[in-house]
DSSP file (Angstrom, degrees, kcal/mol; ACC not computed):
  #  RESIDUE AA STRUCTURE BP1 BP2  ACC     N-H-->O    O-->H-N    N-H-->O    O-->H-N    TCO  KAPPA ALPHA  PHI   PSI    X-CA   Y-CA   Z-CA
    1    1 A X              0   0    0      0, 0.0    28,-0.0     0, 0.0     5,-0.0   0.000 360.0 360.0 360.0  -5.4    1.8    1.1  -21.1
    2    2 A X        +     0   0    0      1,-0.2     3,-0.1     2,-0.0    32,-0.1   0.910 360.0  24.3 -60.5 -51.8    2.8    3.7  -18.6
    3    3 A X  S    S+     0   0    0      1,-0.3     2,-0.3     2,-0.1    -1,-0.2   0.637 114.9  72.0-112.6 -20.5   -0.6    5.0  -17.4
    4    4 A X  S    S-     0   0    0     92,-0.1    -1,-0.3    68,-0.0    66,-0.1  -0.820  73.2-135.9-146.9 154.8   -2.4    2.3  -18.1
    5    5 A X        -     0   0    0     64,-0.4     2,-0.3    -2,-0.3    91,-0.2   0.591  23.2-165.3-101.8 156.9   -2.6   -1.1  -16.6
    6    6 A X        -     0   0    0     89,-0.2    89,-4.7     2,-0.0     2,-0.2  -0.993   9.1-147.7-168.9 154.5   -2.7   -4.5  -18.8
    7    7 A X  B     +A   94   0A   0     -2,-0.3     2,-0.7    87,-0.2    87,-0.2  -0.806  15.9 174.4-126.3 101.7   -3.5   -7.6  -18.2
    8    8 A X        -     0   0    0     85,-0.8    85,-0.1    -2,-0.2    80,-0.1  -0.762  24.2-134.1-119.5  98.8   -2.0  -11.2  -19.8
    9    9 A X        -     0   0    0     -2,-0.7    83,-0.2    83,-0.2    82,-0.1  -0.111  17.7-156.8 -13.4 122.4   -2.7  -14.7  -18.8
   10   10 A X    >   -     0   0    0     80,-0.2     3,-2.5     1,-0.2     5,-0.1  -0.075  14.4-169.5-153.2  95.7   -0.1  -16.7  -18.5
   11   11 A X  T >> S+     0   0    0      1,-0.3     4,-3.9     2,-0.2     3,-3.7   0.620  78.7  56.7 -19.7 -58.3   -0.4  -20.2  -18.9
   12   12 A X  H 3> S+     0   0    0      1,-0.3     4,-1.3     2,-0.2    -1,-0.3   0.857 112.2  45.5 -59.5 -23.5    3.1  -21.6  -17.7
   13   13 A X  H <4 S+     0   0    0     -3,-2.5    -1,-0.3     2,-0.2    10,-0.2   0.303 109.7  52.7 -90.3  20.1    2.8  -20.0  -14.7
   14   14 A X  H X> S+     0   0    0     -3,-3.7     3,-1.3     8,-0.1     4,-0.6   0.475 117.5  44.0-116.6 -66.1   -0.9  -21.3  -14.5
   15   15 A X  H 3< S+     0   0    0     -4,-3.9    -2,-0.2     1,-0.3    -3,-0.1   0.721  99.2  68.2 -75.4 -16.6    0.8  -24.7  -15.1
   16   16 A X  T 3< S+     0   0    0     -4,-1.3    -1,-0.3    -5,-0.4    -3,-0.1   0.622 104.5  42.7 -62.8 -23.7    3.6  -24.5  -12.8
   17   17 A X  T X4 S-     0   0    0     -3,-1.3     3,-1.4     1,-0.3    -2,-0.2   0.229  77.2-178.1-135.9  18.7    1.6  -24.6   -9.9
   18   18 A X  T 3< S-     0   0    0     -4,-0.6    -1,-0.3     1,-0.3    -2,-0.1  -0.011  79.5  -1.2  84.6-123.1   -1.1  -27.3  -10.6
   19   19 A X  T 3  S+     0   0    0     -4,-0.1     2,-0.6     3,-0.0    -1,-0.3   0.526 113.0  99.2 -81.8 -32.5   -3.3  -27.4   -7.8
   20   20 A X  S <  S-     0   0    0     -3,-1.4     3,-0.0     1,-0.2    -3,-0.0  -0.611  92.9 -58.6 -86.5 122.6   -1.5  -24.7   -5.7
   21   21 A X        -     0   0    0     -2,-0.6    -1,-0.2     1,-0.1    69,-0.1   0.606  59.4-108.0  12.4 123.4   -2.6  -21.2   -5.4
   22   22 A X        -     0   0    0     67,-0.2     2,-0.2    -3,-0.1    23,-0.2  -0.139  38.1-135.9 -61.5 154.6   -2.8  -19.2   -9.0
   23   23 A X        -     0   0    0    -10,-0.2    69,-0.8    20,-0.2     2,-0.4  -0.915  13.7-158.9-122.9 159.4    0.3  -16.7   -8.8
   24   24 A X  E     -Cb  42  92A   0     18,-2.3    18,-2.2    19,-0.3     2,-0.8  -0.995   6.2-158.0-146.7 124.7   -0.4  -13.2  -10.0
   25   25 A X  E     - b   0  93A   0     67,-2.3    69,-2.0    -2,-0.4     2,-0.9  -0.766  19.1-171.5 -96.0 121.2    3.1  -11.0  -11.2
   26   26 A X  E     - b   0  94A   0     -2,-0.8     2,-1.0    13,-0.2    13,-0.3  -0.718  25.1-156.5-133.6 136.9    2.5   -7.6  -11.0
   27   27 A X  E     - b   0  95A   0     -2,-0.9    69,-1.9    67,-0.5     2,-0.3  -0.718  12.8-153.4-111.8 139.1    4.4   -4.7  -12.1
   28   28 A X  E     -Db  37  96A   0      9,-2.8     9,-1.4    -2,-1.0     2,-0.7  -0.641   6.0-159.8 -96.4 133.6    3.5   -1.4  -10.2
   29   29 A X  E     -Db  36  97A   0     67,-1.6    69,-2.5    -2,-0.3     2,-0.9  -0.920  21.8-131.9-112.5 105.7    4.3    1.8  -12.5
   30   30 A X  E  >> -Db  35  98A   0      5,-2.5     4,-1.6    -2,-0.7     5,-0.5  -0.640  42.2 -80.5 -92.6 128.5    4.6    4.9  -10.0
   31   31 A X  T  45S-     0   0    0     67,-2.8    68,-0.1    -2,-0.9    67,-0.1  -0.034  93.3 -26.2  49.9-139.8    2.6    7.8  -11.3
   32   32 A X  T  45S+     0   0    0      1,-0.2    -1,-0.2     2,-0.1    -2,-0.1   0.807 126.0  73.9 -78.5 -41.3    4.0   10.1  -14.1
   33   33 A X  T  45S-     0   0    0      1,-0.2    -2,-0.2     2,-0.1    -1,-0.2   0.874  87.1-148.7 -64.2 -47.3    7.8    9.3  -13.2
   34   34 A X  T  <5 +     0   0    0     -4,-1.6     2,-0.5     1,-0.4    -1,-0.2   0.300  40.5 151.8 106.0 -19.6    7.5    6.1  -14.6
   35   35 A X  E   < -D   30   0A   0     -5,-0.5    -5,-2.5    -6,-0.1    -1,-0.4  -0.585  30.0-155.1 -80.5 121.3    9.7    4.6  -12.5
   36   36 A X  E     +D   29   0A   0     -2,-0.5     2,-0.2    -7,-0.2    -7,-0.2  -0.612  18.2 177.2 -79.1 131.3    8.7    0.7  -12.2
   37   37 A X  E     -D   28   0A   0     -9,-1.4    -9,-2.8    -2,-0.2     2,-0.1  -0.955  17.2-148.5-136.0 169.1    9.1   -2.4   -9.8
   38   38 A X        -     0   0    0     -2,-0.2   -11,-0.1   -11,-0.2     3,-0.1  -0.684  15.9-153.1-135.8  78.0    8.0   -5.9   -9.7
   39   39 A X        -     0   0    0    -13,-0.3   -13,-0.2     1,-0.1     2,-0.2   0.209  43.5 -76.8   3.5 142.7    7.3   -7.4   -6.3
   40   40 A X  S    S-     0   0    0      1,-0.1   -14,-0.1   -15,-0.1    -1,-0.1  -0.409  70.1 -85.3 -29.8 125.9    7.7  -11.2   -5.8
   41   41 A X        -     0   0    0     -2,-0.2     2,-0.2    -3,-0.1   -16,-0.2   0.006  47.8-141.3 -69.0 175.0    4.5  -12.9   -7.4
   42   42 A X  B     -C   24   0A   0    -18,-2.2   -18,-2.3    -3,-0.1    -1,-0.1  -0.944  17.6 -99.9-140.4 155.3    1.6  -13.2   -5.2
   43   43 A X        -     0   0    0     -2,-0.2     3,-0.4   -20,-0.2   -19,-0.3  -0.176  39.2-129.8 -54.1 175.6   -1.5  -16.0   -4.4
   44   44 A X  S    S+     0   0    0    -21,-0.2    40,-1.0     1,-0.2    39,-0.5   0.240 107.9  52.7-103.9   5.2   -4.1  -14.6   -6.4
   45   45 A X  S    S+     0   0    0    -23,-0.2     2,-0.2    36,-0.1    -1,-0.2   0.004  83.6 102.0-121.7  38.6   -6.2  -15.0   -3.4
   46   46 A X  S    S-     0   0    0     -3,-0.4    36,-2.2     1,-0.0     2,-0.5  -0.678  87.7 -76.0 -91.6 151.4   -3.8  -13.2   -0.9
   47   47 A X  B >   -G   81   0B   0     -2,-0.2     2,-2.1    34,-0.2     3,-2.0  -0.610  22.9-128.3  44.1  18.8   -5.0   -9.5   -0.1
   48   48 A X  T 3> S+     0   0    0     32,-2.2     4,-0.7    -2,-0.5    -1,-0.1   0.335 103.7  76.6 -92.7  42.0   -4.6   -7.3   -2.2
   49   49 A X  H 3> S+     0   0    0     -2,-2.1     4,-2.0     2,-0.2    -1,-0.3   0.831  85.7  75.8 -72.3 -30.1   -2.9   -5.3    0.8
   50   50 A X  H <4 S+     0   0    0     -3,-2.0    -2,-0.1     1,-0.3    -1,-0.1   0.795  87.9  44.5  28.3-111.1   -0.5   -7.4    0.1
   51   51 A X  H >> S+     0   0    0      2,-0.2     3,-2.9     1,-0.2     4,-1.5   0.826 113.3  55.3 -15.5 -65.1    0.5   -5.7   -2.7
   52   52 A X  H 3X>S+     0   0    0     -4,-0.7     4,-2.7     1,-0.3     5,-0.5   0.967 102.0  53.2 -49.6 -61.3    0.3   -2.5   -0.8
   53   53 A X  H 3<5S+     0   0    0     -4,-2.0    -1,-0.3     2,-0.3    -2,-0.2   0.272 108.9  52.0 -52.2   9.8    2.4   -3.5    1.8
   54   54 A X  H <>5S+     0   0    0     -3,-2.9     4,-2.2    -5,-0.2     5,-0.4   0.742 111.3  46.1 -97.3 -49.5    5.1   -4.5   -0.9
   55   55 A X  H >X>S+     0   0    0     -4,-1.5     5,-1.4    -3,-0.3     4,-1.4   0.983 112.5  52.0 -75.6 -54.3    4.9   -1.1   -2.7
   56   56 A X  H 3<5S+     0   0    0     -4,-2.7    -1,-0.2     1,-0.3    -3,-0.2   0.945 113.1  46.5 -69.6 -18.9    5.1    0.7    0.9
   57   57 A X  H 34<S+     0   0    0     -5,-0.5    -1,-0.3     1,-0.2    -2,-0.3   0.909 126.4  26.9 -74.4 -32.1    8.1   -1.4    1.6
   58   58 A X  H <<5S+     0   0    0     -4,-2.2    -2,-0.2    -3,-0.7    -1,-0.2   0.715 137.6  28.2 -89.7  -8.2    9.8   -0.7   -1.9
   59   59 A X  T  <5S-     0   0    0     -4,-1.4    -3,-0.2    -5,-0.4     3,-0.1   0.502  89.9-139.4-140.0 -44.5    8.1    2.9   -2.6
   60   60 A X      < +     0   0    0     -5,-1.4     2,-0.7     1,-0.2    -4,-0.2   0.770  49.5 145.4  66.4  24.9    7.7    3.9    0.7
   61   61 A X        -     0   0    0     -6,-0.3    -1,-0.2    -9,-0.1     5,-0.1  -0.832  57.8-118.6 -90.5 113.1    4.0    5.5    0.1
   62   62 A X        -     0   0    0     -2,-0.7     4,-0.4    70,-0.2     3,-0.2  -0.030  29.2-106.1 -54.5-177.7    2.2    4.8    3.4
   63   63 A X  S    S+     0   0    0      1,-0.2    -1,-0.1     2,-0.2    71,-0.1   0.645 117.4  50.4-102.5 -28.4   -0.8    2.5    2.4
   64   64 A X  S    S+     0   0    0     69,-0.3    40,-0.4     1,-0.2    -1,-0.2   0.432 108.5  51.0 -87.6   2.3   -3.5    5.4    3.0
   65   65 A X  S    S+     0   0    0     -3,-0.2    36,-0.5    38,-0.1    -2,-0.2   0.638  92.7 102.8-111.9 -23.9   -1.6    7.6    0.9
   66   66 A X        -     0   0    0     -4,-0.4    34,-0.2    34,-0.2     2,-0.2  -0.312  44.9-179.2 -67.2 121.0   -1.6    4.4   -1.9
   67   67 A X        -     0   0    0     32,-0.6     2,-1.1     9,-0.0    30,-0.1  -0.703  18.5-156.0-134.6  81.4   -4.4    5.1   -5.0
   68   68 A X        -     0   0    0     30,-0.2     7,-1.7    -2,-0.2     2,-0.5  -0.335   5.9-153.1 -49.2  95.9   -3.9    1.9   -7.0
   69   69 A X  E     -FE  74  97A   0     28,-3.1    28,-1.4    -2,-1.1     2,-0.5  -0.659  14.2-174.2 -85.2 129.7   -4.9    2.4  -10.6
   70   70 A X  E >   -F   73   0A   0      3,-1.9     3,-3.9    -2,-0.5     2,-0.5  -0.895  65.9 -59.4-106.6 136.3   -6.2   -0.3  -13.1
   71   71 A X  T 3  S-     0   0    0     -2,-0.5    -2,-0.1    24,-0.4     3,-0.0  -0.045 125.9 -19.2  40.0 -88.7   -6.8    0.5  -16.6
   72   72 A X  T 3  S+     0   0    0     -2,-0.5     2,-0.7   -68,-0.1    -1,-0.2   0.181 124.3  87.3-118.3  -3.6   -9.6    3.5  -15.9
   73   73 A X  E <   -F   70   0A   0     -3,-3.9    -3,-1.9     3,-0.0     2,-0.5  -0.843  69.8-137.4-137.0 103.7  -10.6    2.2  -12.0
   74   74 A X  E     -F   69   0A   0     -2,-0.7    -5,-0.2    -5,-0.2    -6,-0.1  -0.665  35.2-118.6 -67.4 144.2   -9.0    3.1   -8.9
   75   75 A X        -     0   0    0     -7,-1.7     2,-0.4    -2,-0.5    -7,-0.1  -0.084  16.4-148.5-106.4 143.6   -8.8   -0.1   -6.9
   76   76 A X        -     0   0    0      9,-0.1     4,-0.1     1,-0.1    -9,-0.0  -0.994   7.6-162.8-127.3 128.0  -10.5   -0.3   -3.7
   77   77 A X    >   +     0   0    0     -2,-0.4     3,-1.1     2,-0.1     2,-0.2   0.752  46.3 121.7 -99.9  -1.7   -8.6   -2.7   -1.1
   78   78 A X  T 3  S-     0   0    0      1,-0.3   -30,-0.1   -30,-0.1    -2,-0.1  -0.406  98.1 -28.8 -63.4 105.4  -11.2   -3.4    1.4
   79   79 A X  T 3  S+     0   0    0     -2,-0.2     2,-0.5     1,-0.2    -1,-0.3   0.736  95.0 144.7  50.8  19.7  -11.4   -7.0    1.5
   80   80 A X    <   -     0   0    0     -3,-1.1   -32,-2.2    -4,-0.1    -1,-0.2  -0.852  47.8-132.7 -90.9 131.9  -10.4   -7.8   -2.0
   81   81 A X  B     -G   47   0B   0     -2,-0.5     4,-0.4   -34,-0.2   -34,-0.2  -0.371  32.0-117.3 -85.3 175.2   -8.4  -10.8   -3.0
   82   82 A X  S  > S+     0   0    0    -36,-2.2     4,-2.1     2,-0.2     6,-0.3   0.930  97.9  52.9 -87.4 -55.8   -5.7   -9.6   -5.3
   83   83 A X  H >> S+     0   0    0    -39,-0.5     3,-0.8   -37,-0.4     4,-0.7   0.981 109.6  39.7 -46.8 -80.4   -6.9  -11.5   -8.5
   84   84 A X  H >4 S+     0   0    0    -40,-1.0     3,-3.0     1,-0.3    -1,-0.2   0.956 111.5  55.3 -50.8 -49.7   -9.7  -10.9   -8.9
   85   85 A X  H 34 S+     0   0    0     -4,-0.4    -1,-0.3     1,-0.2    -2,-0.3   0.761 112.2  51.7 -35.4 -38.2   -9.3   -7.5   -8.0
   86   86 A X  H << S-     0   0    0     -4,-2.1    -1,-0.2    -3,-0.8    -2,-0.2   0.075 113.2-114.9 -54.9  -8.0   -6.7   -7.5  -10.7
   87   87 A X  S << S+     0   0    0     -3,-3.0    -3,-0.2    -4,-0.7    -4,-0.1   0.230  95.1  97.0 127.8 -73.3   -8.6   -8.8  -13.0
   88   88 A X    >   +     0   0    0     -5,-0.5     3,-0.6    -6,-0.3    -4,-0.3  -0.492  39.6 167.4-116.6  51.6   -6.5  -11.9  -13.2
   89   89 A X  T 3  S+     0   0    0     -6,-0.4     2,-0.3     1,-0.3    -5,-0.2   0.720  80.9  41.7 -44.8 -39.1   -8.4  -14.5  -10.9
   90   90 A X  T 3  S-     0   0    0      1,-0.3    -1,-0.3    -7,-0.1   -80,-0.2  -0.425 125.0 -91.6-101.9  64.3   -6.3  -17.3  -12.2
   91   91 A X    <   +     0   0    0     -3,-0.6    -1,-0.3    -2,-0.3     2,-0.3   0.208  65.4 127.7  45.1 177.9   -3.3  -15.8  -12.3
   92   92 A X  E     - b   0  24A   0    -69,-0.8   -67,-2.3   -83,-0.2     2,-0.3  -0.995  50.5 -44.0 133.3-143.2   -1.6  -13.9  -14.6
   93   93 A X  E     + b   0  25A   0     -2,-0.3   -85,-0.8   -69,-0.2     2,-0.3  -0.972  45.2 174.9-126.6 145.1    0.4  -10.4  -15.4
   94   94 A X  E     -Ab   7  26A   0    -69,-2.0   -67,-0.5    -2,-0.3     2,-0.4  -0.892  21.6-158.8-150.1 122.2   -0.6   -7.6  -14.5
   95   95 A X  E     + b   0  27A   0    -89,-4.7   -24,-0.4    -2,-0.3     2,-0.3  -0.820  21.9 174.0-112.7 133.8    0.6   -3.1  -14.5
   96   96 A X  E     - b   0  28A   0    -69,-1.9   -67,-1.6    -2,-0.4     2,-0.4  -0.871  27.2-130.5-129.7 158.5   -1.0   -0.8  -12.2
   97   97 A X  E     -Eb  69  29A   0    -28,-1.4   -28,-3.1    -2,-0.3     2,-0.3  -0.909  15.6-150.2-111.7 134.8   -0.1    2.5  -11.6
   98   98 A X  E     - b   0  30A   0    -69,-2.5   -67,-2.8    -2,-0.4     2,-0.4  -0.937   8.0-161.7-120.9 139.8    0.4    3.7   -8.1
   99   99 A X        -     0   0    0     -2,-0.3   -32,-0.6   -69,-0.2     2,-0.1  -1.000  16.3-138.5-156.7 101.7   -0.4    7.4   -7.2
  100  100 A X        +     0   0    0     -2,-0.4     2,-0.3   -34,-0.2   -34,-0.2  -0.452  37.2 169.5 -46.4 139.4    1.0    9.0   -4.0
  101  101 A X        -     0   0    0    -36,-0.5     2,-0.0    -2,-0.1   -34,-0.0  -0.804  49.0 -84.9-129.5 171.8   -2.2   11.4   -2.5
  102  102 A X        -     0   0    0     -2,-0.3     2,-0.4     1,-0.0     3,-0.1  -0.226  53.5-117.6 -60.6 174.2   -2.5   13.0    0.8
  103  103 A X        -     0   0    0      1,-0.3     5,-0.2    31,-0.1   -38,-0.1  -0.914  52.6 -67.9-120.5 154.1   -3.9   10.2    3.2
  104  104 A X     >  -     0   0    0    -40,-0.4     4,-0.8    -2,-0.4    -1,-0.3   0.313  47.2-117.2 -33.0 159.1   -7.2   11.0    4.7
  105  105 A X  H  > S+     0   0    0      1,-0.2     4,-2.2     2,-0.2     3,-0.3   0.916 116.1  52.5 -82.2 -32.9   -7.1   14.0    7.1
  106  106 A X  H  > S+     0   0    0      1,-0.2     4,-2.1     2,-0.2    -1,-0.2   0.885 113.7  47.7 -86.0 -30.5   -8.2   11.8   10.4
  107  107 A X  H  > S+     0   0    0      2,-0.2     4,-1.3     3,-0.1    -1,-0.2   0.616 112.1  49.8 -55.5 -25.2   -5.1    9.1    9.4
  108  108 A X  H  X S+     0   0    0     -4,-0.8     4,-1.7    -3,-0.3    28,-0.3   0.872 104.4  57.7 -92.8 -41.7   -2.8   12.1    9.0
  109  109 A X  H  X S+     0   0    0     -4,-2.2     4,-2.4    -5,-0.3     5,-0.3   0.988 110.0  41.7 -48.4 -81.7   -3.8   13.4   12.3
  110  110 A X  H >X S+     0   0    0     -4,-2.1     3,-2.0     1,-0.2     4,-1.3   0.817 111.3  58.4 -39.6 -79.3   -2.8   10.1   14.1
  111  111 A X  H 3X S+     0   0    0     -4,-1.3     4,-1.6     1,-0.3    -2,-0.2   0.812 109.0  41.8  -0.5 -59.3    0.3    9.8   12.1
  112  112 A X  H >X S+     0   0    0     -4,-1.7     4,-2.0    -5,-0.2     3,-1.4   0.987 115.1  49.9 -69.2 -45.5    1.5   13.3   13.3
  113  113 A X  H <X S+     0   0    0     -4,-2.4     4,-3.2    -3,-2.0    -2,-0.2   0.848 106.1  59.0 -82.4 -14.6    0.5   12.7   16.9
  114  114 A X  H 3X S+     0   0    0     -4,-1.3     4,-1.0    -5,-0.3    -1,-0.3   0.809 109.0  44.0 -55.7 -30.4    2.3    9.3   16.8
  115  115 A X  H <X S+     0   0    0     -4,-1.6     4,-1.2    -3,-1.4     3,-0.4   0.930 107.3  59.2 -84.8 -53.4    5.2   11.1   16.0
  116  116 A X  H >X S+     0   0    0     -4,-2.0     3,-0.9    -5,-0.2     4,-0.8   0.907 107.0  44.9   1.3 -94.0    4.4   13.5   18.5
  117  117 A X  H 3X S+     0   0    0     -4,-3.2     4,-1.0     1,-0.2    -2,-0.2   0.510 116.6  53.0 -68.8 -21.9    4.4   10.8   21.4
  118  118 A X  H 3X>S+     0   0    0     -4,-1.0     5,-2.1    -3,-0.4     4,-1.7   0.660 108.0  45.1 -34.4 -45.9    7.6    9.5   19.9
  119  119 A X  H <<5S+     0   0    0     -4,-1.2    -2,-0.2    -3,-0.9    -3,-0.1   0.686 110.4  46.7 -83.5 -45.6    9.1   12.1   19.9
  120  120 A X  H  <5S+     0   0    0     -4,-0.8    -2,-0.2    -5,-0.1    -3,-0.1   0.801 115.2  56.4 -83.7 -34.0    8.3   13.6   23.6
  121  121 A X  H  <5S-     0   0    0     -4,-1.0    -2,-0.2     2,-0.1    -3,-0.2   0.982 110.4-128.7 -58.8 -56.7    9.3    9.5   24.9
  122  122 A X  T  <5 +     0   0    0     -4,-1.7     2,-0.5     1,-0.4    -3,-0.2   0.665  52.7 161.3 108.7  20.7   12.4   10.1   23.2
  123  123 A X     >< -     0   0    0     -5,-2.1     4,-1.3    -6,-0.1    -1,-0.4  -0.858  29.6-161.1 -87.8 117.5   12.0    6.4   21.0
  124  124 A X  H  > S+     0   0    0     -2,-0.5     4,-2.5     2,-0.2    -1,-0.1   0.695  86.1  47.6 -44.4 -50.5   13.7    6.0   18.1
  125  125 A X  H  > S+     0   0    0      1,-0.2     4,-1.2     2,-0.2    -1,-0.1   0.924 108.4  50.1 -78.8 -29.1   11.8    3.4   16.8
  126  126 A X  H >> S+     0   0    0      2,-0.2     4,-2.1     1,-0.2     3,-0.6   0.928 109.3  54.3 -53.9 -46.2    8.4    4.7   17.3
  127  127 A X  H 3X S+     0   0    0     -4,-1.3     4,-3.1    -9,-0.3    -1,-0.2   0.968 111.6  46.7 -71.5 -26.8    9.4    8.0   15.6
  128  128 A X  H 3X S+     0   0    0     -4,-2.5     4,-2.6     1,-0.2    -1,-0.2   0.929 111.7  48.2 -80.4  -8.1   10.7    6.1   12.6
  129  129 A X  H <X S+     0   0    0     -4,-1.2     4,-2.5    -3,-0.6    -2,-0.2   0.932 110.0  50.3 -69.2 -39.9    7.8    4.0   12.3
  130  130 A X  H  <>S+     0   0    0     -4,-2.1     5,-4.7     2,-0.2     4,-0.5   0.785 107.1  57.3 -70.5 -39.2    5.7    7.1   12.6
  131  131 A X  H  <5S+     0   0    0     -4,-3.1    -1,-0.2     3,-0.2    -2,-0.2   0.766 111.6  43.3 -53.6 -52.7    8.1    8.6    9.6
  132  132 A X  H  <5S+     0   0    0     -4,-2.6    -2,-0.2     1,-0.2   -70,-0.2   0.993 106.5  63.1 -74.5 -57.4    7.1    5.4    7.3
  133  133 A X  T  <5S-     0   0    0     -4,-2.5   -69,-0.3    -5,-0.2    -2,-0.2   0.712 122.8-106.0 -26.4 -43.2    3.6    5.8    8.3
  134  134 A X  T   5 +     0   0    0     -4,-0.5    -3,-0.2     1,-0.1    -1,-0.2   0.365  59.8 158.2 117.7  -6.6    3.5    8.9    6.8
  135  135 A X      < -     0   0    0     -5,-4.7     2,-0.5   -24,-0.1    -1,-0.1  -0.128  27.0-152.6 -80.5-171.6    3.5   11.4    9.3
  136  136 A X        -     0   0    0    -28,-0.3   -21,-0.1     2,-0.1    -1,-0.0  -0.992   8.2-144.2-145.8 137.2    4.6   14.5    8.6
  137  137 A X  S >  S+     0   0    0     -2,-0.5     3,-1.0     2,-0.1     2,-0.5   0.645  75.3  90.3 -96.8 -15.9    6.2   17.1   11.6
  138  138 A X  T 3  S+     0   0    0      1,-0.2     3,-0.1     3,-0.0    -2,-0.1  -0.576  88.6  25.9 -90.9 140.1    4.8   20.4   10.3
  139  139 A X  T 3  S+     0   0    0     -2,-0.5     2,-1.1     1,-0.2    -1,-0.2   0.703  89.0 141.1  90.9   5.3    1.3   21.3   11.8
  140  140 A X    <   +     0   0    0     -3,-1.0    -1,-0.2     1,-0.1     3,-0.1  -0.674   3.3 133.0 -91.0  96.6    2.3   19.3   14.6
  141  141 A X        -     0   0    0     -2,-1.1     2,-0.4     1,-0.4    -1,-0.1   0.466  53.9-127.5-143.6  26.9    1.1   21.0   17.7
  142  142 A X     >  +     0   0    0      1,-0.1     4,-0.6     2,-0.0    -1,-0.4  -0.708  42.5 149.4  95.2-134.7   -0.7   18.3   20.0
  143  143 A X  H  >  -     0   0    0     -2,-0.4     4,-2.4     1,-0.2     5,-0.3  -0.398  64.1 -32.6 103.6-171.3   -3.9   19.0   21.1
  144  144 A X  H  > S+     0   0    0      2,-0.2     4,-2.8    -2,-0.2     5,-0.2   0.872 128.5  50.8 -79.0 -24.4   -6.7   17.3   22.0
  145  145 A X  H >> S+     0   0    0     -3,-0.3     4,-2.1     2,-0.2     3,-0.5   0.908 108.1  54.8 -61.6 -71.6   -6.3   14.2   19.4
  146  146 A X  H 3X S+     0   0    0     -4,-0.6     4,-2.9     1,-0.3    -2,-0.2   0.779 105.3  52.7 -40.4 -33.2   -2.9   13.6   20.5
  147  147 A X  H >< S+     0   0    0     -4,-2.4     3,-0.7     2,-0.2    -1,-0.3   0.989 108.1  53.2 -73.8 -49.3   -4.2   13.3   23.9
  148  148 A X  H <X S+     0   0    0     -4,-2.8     4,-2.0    -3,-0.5     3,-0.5   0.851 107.5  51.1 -56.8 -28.2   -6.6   10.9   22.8
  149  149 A X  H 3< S+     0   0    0     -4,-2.1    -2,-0.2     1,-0.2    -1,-0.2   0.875 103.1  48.4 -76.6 -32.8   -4.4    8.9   21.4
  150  150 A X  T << S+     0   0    0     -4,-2.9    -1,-0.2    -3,-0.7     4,-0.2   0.332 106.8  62.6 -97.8  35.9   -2.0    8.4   23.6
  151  151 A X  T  4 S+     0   0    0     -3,-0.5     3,-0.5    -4,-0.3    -2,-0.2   0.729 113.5  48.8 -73.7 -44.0   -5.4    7.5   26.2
  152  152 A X  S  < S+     0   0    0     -4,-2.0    -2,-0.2     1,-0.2    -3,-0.1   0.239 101.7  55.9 -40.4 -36.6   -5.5    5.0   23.4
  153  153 A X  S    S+     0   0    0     -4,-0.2    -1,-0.2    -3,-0.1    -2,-0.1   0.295 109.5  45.7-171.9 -49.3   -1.9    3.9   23.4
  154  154 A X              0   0    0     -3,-0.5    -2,-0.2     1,-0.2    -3,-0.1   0.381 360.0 360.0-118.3  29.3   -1.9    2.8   27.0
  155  155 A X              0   0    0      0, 0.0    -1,-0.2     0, 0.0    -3,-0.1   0.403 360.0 360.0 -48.9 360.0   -5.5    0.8   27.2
């Protein structure tokens, strides 16, 4: 099962919840390491950032950095409920593999200059937020994004 994703009905948890929102369990396999968690179950019409936003809380892979795999098919989150996206529209089980990438160059670029402006305020929290986000402190040297960004920052 490690690399790829599989997908099981399962009635009692179909039947546990009647009328109320299909639950969908999924356990996320990261990459090659292997190493597994299983989130709390989710509607099967939440999100499925959702789901992202669980694995960057547990995982800590910012959400642009995130390449959710199913079976053969990387996962696209834009406006996709999680079930169906999964697969598993009326609930079920479900393993994806999650695959750290770089995050898009124009995401990584705010990132850093958030950290930047964090960093020059002297804020603690901003710079760790900036830290989960993903940015990254090397390559950091300001410029004419950062400036637009923080033009950005105090609209």
């Amino acid at each position: 099962m490690g690399c790829c994703a599989t997908r099981r009905s399962d009635p009692a948890l179909l039947a546990a919840h009647g009328t109320e929102a299909a639950k969908v369990r999924v356990t996320v396999v990261l990459g090659l390491a292997g190493q597994r968690f299983s989130p709390a179950p989710f509607d099967a019409d939440a999100p499925l950032l959702e789901l992202q936003a669980a694995i960057r809380a547990e995982l800590r892979i910012p959400v642009a950095a995130q390449r959710l795999i199913l079976e053969n098919r990387v996962l696209e989150s834009e406006g996709q409920l999680l079930g169906p996206a999964l697969g598993v529209p009326q609930g079920g089980e479900v393993e994806v593999t999650c695959i750290r990438t770089n995050m898009p160059p124009e995401i990584q670029r705010a990132a850093d200059c958030s950290l930047l402006l964090a960093a020059a305020r002297g804020c603690q929290a901003q710079l760790s937020q900036a830290l989960e986000d993903g940015a990254q402190a090397s390559g950091l040297g300001g410029g004419p994004d950062c400036e637009e960004a923080s033009l950005g920052e105090r609209q």
